[in-house]
C-alpha positions in Angstrom: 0.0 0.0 0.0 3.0 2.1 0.8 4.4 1.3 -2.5 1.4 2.4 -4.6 0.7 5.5 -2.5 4.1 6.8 -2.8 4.0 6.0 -7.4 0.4 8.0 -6.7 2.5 11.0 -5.4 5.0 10.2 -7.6 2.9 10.3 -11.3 1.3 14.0 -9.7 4.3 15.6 -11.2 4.5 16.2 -15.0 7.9 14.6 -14.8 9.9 11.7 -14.0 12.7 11.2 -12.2 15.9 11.1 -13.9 17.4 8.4 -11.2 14.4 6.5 -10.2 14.0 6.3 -14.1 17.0 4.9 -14.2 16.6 2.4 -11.8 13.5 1.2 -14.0 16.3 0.9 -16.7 18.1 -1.5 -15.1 14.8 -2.9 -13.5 14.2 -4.1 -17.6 17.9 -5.1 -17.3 17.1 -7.6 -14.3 14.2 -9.0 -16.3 16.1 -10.5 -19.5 18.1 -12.0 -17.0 14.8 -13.7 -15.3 13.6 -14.2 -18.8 13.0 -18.1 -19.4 13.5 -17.8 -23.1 16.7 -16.0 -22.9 19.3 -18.8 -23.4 20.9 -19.5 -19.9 24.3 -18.1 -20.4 23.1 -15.0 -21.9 21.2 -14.9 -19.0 24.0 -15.0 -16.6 25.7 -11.7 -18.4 22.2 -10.0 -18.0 23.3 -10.3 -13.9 26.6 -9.5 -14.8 25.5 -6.1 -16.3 22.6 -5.4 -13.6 25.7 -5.3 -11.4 27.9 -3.2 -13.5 25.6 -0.7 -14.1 24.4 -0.1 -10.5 28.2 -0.1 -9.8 28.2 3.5 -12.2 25.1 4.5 -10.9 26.5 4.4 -7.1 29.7 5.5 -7.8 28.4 8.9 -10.0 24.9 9.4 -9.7 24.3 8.3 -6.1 27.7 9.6 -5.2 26.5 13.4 -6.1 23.0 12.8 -4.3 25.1 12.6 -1.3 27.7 15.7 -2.2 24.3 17.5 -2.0 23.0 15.9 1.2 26.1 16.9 3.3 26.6 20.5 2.0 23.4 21.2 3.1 21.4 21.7 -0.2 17.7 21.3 0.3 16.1 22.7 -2.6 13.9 20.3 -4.8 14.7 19.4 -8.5 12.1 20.2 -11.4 10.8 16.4 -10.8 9.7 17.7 -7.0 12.9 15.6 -5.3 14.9 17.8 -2.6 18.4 15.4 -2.6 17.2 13.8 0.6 14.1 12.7 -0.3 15.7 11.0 -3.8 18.6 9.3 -1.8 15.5 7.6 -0.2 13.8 6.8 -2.6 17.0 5.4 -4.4 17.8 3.0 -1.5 14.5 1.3 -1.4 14.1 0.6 -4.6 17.9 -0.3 -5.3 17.7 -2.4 -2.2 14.5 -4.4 -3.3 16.1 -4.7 -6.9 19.3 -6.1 -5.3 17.3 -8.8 -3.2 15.6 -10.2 -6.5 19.1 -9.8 -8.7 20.3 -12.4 -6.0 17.1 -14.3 -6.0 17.5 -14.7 -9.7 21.1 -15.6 -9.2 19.9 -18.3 -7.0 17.4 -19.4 -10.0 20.0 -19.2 -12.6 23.1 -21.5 -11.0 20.7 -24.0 -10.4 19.3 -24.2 -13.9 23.6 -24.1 -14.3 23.9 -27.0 -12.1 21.2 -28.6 -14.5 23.4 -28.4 -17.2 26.4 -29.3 -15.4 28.1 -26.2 -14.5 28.3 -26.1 -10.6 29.5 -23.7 -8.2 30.6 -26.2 -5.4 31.5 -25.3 -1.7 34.9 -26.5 -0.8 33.5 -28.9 1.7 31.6 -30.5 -0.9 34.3 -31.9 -2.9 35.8 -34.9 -2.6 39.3 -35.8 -1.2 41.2 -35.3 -4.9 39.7 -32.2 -5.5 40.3 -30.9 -2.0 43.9 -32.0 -2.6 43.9 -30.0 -5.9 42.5 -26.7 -4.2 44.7 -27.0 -1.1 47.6 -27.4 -3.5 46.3 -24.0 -5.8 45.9 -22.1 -2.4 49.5 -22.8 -1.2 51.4 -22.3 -4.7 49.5 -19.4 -6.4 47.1 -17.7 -4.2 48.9 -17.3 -0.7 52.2 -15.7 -1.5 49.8 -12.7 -3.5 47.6 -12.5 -0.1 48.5 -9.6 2.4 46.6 -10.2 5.9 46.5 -6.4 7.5 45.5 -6.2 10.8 43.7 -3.1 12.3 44.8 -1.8 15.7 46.2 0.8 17.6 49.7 1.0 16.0 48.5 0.5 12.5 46.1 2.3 10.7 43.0 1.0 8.1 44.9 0.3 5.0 43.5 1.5 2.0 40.3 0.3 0.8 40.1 0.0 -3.1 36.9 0.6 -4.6 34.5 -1.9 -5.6 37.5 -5.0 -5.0 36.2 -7.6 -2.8 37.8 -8.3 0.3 37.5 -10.2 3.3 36.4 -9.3 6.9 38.3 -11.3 9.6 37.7 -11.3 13.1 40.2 -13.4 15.5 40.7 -14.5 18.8 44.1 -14.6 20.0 44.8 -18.5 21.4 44.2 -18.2 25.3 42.1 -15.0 25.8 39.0 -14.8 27.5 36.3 -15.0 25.2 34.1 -11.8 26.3 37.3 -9.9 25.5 37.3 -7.5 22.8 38.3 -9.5 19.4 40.8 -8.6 16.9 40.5 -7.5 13.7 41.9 -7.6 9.8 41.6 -7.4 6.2 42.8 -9.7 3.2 41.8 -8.2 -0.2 40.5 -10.8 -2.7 42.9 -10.5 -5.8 41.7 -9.3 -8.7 44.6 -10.3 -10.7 43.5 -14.0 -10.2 40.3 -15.8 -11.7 37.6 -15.4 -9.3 36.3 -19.2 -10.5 38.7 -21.7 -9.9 38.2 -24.5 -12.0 38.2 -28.2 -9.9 39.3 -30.6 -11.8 36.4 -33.0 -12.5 35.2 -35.9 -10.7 36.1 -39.7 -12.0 33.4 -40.0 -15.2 32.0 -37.0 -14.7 31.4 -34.2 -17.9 30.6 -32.1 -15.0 32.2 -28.4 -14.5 32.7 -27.1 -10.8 34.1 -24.7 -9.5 34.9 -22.9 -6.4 35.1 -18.8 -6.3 38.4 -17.5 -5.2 37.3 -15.8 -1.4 35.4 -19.2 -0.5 38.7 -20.8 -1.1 40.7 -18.0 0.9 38.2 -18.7 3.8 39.0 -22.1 4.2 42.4 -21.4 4.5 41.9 -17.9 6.4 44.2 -20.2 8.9 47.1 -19.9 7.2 47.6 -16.2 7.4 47.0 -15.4 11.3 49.1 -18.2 13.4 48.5 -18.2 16.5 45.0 -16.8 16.3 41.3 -18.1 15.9 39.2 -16.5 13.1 36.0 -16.3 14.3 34.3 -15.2 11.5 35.2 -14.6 7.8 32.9 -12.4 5.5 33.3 -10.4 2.4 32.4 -7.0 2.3 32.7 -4.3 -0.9 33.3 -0.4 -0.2 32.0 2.4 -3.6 33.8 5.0 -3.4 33.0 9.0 -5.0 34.4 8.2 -8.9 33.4 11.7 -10.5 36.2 13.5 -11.1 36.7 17.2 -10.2 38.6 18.7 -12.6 39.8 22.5 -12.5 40.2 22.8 -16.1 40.7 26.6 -15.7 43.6 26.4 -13.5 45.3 23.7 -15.2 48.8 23.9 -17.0 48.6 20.8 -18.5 45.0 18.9 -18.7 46.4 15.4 -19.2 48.6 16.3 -15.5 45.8 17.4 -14.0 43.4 14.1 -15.1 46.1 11.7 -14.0 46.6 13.6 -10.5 42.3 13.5 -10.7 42.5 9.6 -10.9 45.0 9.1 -8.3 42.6 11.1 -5.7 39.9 9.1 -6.9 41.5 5.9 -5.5 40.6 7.9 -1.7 37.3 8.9 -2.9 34.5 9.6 -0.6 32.4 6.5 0.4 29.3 5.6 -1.4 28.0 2.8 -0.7 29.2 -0.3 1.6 28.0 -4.2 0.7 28.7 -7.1 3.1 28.2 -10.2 3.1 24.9 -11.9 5.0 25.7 -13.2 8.6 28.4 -10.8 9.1 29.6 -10.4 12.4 28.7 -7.2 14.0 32.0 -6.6 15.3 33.2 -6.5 12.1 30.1 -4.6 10.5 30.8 -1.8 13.2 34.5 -1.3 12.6 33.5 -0.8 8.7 31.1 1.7 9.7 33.3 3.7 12.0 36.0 3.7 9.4 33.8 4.4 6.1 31.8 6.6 8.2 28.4 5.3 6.3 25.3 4.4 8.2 23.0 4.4 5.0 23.7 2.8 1.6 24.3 -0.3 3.1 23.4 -3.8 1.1 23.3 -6.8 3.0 23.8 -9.3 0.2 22.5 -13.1 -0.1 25.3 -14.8 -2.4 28.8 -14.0 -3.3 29.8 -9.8 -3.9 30.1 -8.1 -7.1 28.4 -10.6 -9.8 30.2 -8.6 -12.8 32.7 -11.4 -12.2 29.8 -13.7 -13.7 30.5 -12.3 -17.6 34.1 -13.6 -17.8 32.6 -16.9 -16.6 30.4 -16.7 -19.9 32.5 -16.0 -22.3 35.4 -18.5 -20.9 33.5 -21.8 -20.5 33.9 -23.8 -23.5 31.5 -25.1 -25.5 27.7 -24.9 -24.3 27.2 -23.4 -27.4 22.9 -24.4 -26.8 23.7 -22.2 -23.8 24.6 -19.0 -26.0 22.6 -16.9 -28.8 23.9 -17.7 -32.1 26.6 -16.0 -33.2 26.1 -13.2 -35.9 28.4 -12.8 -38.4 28.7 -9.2 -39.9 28.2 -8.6 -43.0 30.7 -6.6 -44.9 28.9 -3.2 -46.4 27.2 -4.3 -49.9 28.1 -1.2 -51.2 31.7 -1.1 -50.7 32.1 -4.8 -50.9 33.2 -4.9 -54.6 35.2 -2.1 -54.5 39.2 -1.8 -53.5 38.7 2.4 -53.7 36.7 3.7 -50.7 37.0 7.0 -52.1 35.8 6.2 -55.9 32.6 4.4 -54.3 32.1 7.4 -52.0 32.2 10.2 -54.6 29.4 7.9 -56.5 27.1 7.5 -53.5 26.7 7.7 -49.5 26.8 4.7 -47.5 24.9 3.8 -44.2 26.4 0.8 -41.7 24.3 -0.8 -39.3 26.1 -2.4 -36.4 26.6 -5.0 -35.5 24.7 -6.4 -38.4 27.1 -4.5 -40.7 31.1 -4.9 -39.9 33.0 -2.0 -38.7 35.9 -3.1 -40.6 34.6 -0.4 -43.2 35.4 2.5 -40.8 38.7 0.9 -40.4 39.4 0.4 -43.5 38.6 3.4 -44.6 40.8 4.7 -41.8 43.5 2.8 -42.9 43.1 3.6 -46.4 43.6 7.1 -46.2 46.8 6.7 -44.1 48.3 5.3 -47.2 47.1 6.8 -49.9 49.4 9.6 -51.6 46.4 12.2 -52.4 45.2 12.5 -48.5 46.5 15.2 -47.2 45.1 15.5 -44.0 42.9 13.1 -41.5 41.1 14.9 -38.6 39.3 12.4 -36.0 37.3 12.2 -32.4 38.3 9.8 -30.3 36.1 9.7 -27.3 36.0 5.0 -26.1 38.4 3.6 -28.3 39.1 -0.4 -27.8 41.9 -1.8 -26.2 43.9 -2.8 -29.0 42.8 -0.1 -32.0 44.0 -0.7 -35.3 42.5 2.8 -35.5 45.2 4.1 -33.3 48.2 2.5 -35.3 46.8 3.7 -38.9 46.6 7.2 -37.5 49.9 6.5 -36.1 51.1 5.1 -39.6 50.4 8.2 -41.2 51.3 10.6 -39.3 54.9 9.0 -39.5 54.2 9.6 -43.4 54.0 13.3 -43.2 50.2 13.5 -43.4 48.6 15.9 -41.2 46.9 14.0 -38.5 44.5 15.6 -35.9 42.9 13.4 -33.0 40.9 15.2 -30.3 41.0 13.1 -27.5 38.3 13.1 -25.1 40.6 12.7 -21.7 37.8 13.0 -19.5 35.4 10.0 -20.8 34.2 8.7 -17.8 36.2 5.3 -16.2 38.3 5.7 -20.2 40.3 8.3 -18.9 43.5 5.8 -18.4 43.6 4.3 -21.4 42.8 7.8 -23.6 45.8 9.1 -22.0 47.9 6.2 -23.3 47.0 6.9 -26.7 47.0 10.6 -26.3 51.1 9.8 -26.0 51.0 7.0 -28.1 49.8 9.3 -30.9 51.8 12.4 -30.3 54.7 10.6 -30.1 54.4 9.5 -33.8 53.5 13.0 -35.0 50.1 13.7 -34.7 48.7 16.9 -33.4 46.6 16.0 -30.3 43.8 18.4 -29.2 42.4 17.5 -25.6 39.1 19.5 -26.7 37.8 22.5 -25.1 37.8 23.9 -20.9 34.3 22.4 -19.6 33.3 20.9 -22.9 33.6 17.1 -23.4 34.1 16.2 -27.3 31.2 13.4 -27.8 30.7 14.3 -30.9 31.9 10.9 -33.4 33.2 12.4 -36.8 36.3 11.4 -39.0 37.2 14.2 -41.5 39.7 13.2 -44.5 40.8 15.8 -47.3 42.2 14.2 -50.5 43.9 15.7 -53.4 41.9 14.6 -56.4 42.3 15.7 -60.0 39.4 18.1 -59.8 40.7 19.6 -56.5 40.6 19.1 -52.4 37.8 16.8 -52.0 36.4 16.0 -48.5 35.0 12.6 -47.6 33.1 12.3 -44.0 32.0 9.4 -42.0 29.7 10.5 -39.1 28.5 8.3 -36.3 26.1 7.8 -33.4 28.4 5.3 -31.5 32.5 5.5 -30.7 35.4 4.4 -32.8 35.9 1.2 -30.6 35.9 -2.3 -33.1 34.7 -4.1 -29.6 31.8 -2.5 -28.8 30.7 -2.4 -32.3 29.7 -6.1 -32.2 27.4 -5.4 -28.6 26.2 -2.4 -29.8 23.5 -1.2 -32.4 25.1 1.9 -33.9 25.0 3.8 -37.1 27.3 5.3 -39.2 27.4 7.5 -42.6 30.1 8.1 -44.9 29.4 11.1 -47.6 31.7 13.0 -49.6 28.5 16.0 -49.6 29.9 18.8 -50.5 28.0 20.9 -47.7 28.5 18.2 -45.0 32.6 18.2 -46.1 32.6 22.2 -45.2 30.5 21.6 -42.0 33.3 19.1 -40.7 36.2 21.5 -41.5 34.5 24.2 -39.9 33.9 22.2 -36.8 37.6 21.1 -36.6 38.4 24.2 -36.9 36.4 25.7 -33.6 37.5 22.7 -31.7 41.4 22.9 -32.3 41.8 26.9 -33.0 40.0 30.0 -32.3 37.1 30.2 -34.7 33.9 32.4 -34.2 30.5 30.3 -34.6 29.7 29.2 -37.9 27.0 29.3 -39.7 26.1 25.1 -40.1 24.3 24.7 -43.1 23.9 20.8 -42.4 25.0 20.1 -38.8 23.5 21.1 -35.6 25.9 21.4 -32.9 25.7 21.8 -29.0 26.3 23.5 -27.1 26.4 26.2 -29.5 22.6 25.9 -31.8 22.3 22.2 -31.3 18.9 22.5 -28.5 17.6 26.1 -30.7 17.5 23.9 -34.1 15.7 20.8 -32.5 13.4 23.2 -30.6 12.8 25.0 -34.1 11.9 21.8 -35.6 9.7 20.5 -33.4 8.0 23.4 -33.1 7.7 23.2 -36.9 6.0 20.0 -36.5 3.2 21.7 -34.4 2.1 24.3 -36.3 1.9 21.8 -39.1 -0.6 19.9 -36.9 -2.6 23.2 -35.9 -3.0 24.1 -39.8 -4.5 20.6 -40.4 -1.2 18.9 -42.1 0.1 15.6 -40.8 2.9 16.2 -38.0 4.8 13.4 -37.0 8.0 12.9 -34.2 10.3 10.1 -33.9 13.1 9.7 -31.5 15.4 7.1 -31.0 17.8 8.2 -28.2 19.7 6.2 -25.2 18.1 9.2 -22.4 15.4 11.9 -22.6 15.8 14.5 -19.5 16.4 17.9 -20.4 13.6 19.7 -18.8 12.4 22.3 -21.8 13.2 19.3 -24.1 9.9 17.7 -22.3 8.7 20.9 -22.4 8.5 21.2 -25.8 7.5 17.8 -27.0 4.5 18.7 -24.4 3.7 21.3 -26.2 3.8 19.8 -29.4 1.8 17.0 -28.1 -1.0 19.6 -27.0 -0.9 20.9 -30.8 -1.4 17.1 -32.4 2.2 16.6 -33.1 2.2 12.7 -33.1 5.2 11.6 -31.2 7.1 8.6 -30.6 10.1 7.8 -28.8 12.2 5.2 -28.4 14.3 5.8 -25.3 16.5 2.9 -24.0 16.9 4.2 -20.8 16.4 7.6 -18.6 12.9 9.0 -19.6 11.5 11.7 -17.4 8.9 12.2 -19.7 5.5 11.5 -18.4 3.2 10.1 -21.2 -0.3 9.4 -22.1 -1.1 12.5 -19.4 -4.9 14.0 -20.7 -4.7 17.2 -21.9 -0.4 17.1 -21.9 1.4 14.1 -23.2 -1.9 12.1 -24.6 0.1 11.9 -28.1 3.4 11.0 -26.9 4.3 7.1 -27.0 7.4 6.0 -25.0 9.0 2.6 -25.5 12.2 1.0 -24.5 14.1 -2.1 -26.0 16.4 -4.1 -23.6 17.5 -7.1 -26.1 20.9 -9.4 -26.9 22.2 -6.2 -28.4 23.0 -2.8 -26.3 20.7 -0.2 -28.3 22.7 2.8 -28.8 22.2 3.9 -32.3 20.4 7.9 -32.3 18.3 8.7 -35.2 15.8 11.5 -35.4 12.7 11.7 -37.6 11.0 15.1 -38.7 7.7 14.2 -41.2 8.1 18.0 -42.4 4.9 18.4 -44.4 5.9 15.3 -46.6 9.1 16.4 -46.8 11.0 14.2 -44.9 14.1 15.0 -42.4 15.7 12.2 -40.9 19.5 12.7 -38.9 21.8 10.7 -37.0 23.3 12.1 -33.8 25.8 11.4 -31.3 23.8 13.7 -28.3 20.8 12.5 -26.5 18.3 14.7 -25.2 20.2 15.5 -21.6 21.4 19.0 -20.1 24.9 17.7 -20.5 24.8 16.8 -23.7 22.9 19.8 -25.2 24.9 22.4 -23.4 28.1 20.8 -21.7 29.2 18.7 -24.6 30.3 19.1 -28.5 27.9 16.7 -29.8 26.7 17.0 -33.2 23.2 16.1 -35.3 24.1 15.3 -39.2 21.2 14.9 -41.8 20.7 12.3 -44.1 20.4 13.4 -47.7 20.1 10.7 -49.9 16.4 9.3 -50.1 17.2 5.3 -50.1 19.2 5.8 -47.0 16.1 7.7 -45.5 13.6 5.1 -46.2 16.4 2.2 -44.3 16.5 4.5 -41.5 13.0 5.0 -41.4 12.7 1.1 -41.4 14.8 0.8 -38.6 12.6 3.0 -36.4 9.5 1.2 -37.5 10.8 -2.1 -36.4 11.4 -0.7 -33.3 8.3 0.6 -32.9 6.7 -2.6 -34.1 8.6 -4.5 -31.6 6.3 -6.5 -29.5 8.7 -9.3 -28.1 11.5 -6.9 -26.1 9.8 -3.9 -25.8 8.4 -2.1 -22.8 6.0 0.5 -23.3 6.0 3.5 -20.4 3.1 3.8 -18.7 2.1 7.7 -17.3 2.5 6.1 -13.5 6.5 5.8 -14.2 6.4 1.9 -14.6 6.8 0.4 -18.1 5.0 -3.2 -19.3 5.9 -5.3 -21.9 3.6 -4.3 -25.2 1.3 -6.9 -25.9 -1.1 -7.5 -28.9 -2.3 -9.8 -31.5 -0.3 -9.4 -34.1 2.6 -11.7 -35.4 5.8 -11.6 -33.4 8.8 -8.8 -34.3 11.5 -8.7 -32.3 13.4 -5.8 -34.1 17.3 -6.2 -33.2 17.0 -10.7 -34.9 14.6 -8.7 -37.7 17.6 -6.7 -38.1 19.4 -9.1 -39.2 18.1 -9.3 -42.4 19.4 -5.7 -43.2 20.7 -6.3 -46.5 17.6 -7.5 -47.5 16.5 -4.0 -46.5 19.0 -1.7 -49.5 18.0 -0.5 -52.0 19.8 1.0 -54.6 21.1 4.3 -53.6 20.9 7.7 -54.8 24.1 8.7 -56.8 25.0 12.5 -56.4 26.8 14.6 -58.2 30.6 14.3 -58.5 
């Protein structure tokens, strides 16, 4: 009753919730992983990610709540929250979605066990194996461990955040019992699997194994001669991960990120997660030292299940366990060509990913670093992969005398390591390396090449809504363009040029670009769409975006709403708009698709009085990213690759397998209805099917 009372107070406001939204994201997250028809070891990286994303969420998002709690601030957001009331309402429902993520855990290893993958307690297994474990404890896992005992001469050592570690509490051999007990920690090492494989039993097919801290706790002896343990339990400390960065003040930015990460290692903490049954000696002593008395999980099952996708993707075999894999196709239109740049002057291309390979953007990457007419490659880089050919093409021809330019996004959140390793990497083989501009993260995703061609300079383009990272390319459904249009060529120079020099505004005449016109051009064209609708014409929205929060962005689809603007939106995640509201949102639909695939891909639809406009984007509709971020929107000229795009978004909308509809109380449900089964991201798959023959423009 409490429950539905407080959603009752909650759906009086015209908004949502940008958090509790959230935490109805990963809610949907949670589901695919309780999903019966999601095969089992998918299902087990659905718990992986529940975890990983409430990890973020803590560490940034909850982490700021708090900042605002303890400096005082009382006044409520535009969704009616003061930061008090939100951190509340955070912990319940992030506490009740934890006890089912571990319920479901429960559920899943037992269908695991099923299929003969066990997670065994060390007391289970028989003499060999014991023999096998004792033997891995003593020769690889106990000369890593560091026991480090808490007292009056030595200090709480430092507490990494989110590793797993292990609460001891001991009794030194001959004390009296009601004395007070002695305390340590032993961190769980991360360099070492967290699932120990046990060799199998005699004719068993069977896989079992035993997680790294169980097997540490059975030999918690070891470390502490002379004392008892009396109790062994994990526990998990979040720490404060945003970074505070005086950009201003800085000398050097890449200095002042690295000394940024080492303070985050001490940042404030978050959130605290122990194990159930631990002892309350132990459970104080935490407390005192993190100083937390809220944001506190009591977990049922082992800590931190992100350890769970590594176990996926390294078991061998249990291929009926898996989706199928997909195999990208290689872009039709550039498949019978060696010449990137002769196929582009013909026609545009669109890629779909992962449907569609991104060895294209690579290739046509590498392509221009050795070709003798390029003159110059300008590139974003804001999540590249671990191993990027990208990087080593740039590299390549930069070391050839072409002039390279990379703006590096240093400050991409939990990236900001590994950018700074490639920042060097590439300025150390020539390139110029731009670190973007004080308070402004580059999001934008644009690649830039100028070629020397017999008919002069000749720019080619290739836009995107995801990042330049080959990895995440096959997890995520992302778009990308390559044109050599003439006004889309000028755009990108002009937009190189403000990012890496001194250059007043330009005047776009195909991009829209925050945080300079980026919010004034979508507000100008939705409120096109409205008075279209109030003079009688047909006026008609579509939005696919990852979030939707930006206050007078609501605003403003409300008010197109109100006109007879037809609207739908395809939000993955953060909504806080409130639809089917009478008399404000009553032609606004809001779906979201959590499938095999991370939807990512940004597309905007304007219907323009029959005259279509359809653009891709790297911004979604958030504060940040409409006034704290270069992000750009790039329209889509060519007529065939309108009417792909526009397939794309009606699959999504016709989806009625993985999609969840939003409901004006806040809650989404799964769309249900009688028509034949479309799950978009496996219709997808039939992409090619989808081309038709471009449009050739004029060379």
């Amino acid at each position: 009753m409490k429950e539905m009372a407080q959603r009752e107070r909650e759906a009086s406001s015209n908004y949502i919730n940008r958090d509790l939204s959230w935490i109805e994201f990963n809610w949907r997250v949670l589901e695919e992983a309780q999903d019966v028809d999601t095969p089992l070891l998918e299902r087990v990286k659905f718990l992986s990610i529940v975890s990983s994303n409430l990890d973020e969420f803590m560490s940034v998002r909850v982490a700021g709540i708090k900042d605002q709690i303890k400096a005082g601030y009382i006044k409520k957001d535009f969704t009616g929250y003061t930061p008090a009331g939100l951190f509340k309402r955070i912990m319940k429902r992030s506490t009740k979605m934890v006890a089912e993520q571990y319920k479901s855990y429960r559920d899943v290893t037992r269908q695991l066990a099923k299929e003969g993958i066990l997670f065994t307690d060390y007391e289970d297994l028989n003499m060999n194996q014991r023999k096998a474990m004792d033997s891995y404890y003593h020769e690889i896992v106990f000369p890593v461990l560091t026991p480090m005992a808490v007292d009056q001469s030595r200090p709480f050592p430092l507490v990494h955040t989110q590793a797993v570690y292990l609460a001891v509490v001991l009794m030194k051999e001959g004390d009296d019992p009601e004395d007070e007990p002695y305390f340590a920690i032993v961190q769980v090492p991360s360099n070492l699997s967290r699932c120990i494989e046990v060799p199998a039993r005699s004719n068993s097919k069977k896989h079992e194994f035993v997680l790294l801290e169980d097997l540490i706790e059975q030999h918690i002896h070891t470390l502490f001669s002379g004392y008892t343990p009396i109790s062994v339990h994990g526990f998990r400390l979040t720490r404060n991960a945003d970074l505070t960065l005086n950009e201003e003040g800085a000398e050097d930015l890449l200095e002042e990120i690295e000394k940024e990460l080492r303070r985050r290692r001490w940042g404030s903490p978050v959130r605290l997660e122990v194990q159930k049954g631990i002892h309350p000696y132990a459970l104080n002593v935490l407390q005192e030292e993190f100083e937390i008395t809220e944001n506190i999980f009591e977990i049922d099952g082992p800590l931190d299940l992100t350890y769970f996708m590594k176990l996926a993707g390294s078991l061998k075999g249990y291929e009926q366990l898996r989706y199928k894999p997909v195999e990208a196709a290689y872009p039709l239109e550039l498949a019978d060509t060696e010449d990137i740049f002769m196929k582009l002057k013909q026609q545009d291309v669109l890629l779909y990913h992962p449907y569609e390979s991104f060895d294209a953007v690579t290739d046509f990457i590498c392509q221009a670093a050795f070709d003798s007419q390029v003159l110059a490659i300008k590139m974003t880089l804001y999540r590249v992969s671990g191993n990027s050919p990208l990087i080593q093409a740039l590299a390549s021809a930069a070391e050839s005398g072409k002039q390279v330019t990379v703006v590096v996004e240093l400050k991409a959140r939990f990236d900001e390591e590994r950018n700074i390793a490639w920042a060097r990497q590439l300025e150390q083989a020539g390139c110029h390396v731009v670190y973007g501009l004080v308070g402004l993260k580059t999001h934008a995703k644009i690649t830039l090449v100028v070629r020397q061609e017999q008919d002069g300079l000749r720019r080619y383009v290739h836009v995107g809504t995801g990042n330049y990272n080959d990895s995440t390319a096959k997890l995520y459904t992302d778009l990308g363009l390559f044109t050599s249009h003439m006004i889309i060529g000028e755009d990108a120079s002009a937009l190189f040029n403000e990012v890496t020099g001194y250059s007043a505004p330009h005047n776009w005449k195909a991009f829209g670009v925050a945080p300079t016109d980026l919010k004034d051009k979508l507000f100008e064209k939705i409120r096109r769409e409205a008075q279209h609708a109030l003079e009688g014409k047909p006026a008609h929205i579509i939005a696919k975006l990852n979030s939707l929060s930006n206050q007078q962005m609501v605003e403003e689809l409300y008010e197109a709403s109100k006109a007879g603007v037809k609207i739908d939106l395809i939000i993955r995640g953060v909504c806080c708009l409130r639809p089917g509201v009478l008399g404000l949102s009553e032609n606004i639909q809001v779906i979201s698709i959590v499938d095999r695939f991370l939807e990512h891909s940004r597309i905007l639809y304007f219907q323009n009085d029959q005259e279509p406009e359809v653009y891709l984007s790297s911004a979604d509709w958030m504060t940040r990213n409409l006034t704290r971020r270069i992000e750009l929107i790039c329209p889509v000229f060519d007529k065939h690759l309108q009417e792909t795009l526009i397939r794309i978004l009606e699959l999504s909308l016709g989806d009625n397998v993985k999609a969840r509809q939003l409901q004006s109380s806040g809650l989404y449900s799964r769309i249900v209805n009688e028509k034949k089964p479309l799950r978009s991201q496996f219709e997808a798959m039939k992409i090619k099917s989808w081309k038709k023959k471009p449009q050739h423009h004029e060379v």
